[in-house]
C-alpha positions, 0 to 999 in steps of 0.5 A: 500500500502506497503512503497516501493510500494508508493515510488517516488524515491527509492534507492537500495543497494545490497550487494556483499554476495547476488549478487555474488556466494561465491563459484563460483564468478559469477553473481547470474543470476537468481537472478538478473534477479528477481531483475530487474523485480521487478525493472521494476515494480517499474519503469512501475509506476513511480517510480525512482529507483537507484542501488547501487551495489557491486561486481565488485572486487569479479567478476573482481577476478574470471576473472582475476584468483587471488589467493585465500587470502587477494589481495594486493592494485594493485590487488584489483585496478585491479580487480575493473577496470575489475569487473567494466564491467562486473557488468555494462553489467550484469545490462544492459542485465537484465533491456534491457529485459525490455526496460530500459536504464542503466547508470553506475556511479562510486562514492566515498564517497568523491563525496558525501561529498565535496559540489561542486562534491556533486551538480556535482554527484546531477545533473548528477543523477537528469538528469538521473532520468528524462530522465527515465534511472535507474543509477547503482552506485558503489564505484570507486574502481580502484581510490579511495584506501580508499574505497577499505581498509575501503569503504562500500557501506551501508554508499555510499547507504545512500550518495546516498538518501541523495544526489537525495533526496530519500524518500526510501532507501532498504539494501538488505544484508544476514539479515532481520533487526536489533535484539538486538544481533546477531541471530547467536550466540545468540538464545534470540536476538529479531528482531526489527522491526521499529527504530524511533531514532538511540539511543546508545543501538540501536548503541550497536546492531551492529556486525561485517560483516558475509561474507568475500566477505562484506565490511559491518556488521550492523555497517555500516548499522546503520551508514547508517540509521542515515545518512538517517533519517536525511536526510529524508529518511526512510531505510529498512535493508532486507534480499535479499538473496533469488530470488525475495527478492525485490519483496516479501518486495514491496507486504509486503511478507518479514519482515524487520526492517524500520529505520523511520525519525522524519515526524510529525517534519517536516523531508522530503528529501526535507525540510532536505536539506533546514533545513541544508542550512539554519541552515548555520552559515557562508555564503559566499556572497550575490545576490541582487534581483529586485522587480520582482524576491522578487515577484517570490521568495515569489511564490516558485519560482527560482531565475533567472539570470534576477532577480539578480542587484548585486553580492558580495562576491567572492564565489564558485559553491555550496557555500550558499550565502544570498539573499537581495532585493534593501534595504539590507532586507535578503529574504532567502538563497541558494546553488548558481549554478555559481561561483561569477565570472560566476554570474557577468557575466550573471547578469540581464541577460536571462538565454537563454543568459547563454551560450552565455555569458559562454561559455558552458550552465550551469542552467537556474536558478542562485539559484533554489528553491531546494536550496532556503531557503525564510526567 
């Protein structure tokens, strides 16, 4: 069985030079239906999959009939709001075909990196994935300025992994892996096919973008690996220009070059978030637990509200506090689900309680096993 064919939860990254007609600025139609086939494929056996697409300010260009040339900032705003719709309702008529639900999530790599819009985005995505949806993710455009000017969606793609603690993440761009040079200016550059460590000569290997409808370049993918081997997560950069390109790397028909995490270390998406929780140097607080929950938690379980007997610390949603039983022993560490002040109030209480107590229904767990570190 292939990589992509045994993957569980896998994230595809399709560029704007392979979606989107250079010369037309359309939809590659037949492409994309291909595209969601093999999509549905994956899906029908149980895989989660996760789009991350560009296209929306080439598409919303040709709508809006912008002049050809560099578009100005308001210009490129405008063309992603536009854009935006357009890609949505394309995915969602191709996987419709299929009996599939779409949701379309606008991110920027701000989302990803600032810890408490992290575990908003983290959730949302999570909730979609069980509810069997399959999530369309592109940068937020029409907002975010610095994504327009210096975004890329090979980095966004590896946040993304990272963030729903992906085991497979796939670049479909305009080449078929890394080579030692550009293979289109230098007819000695050798394709590689596995890359196990992000070295510096591996880093000296990278160009610069090939279309001028890509943001991209094997810069950004390389960027894009390390972010996903530490994170875990093994990276495929693809050809995907051709109709079926997916399709042909899920049966092991393509070539392509495989980006692969330390595993015999240890490296799992889910052990990689747990090695940064606890390799914390700072915490920003403390729960106290009773011995039913020292109990649960030396099970693998979560610790619930009910379990908690004291609170210190005045810290945020995300932050990572440590967790002590009735004597002050630390019994690990986690990413806390409430605020200090929520916390205190839900306390020793039933998590069926929760919503009462706050106002709104937030996690039935206060730390969950996700995010908890047992010493």
């Amino acid at each position: 069985m292939t990589p992509l064919a045994s993957s569980k939860r896998l994230v595809v990254k399709i560029g704007s030079s392979i979606l989107v007609d250079e010369a037309k600025g359309e939809i590659r139609r037949d492409w994309l239906n291909a595209l969601t086939d093999d999509v549905a494929r994956l899906h029908k056996a149980g895989c989660e999959v996760v789009l991350v697409s560009s296209g929306a300010i080439r598409l919303g260009r040709t709508h809006l009939k912008l002049a050809a040339g560099t578009l100005k900032l308001e210009e490129s705003q405008a063309a992603a709001a536009t854009g935006q719709i357009q890609l949505a309702h394309a995915y969602q008529a191709a996987l419709a075909r299929h009996g599939i639900t779409v949701a379309q999530v606008l991110l920027t790599l701000d989302d990803s990196e600032e810890r408490r819009r992290y575990l908003n985005a983290r959730q949302t995505m999570a909730t979609l994935l069980g509810l069997r949806a399959v999530p369309v993710i592109n940068e937020n455009d029409t907002v975010a300025t610095d994504e327009i000017r210096f975004g890329d969606n090979d980095r966004l793609g590896a946040r993304v992994a990272e963030m729903i603690s992906a085991d497979t993440l796939v670049l479909l761009s305009d080449i078929d892996g890394l080579y030692t040079g550009d293979p289109r200016t230098d007819p000695a550059a050798k394709f590689i096919p596995e890359i196990r460590e992000i070295t510096p000569e591996i880093e000296a290997m990278g160009g610069s973008a090939a279309s001028n409808m890509s943001n991209g370049g094997m810069v950004t993918k390389l960027m894009a690996g390390r972010i996903a081997m530490a994170a875990g997560c093994r990276m495929a950069i693809a050809d995907g220009r051709s109709v079926g390109a997916l399709g042909a790397l899920i049966d092991g028909k393509a070539r392509c070059s495989w980006f692969l995490p330390d595993y015999e270390g240890g490296a799992s998406p889910l052990s990689a978030r747990k090695k940064w929780i606890k390799g914390s140097l700072k915490t920003a607080g403390s729960l106290t637990v009773d011995d039913g929950a020292v109990k649960a938690l030396s099970a693998g379980k979560s610790l619930l509200p009910a379990g908690v007997t004291e609170i210190q610390g005045e810290f945020k949603r995300g932050d990572v506090v440590d967790v002590k039983d009735r004597a002050g022993r630390l019994l690990g560490r986690g990413l806390v689900a409430y605020a200090a002040e929520d916390a205190r109030r839900i306390a020793g209480r039933k998590s069926a309680e929760i919503e009462r107590l706050l106002g709104f229904r937030g996690r039935d767990e206060i730390v969950h096993r996700d995010d908890l570190v047992v010493e």
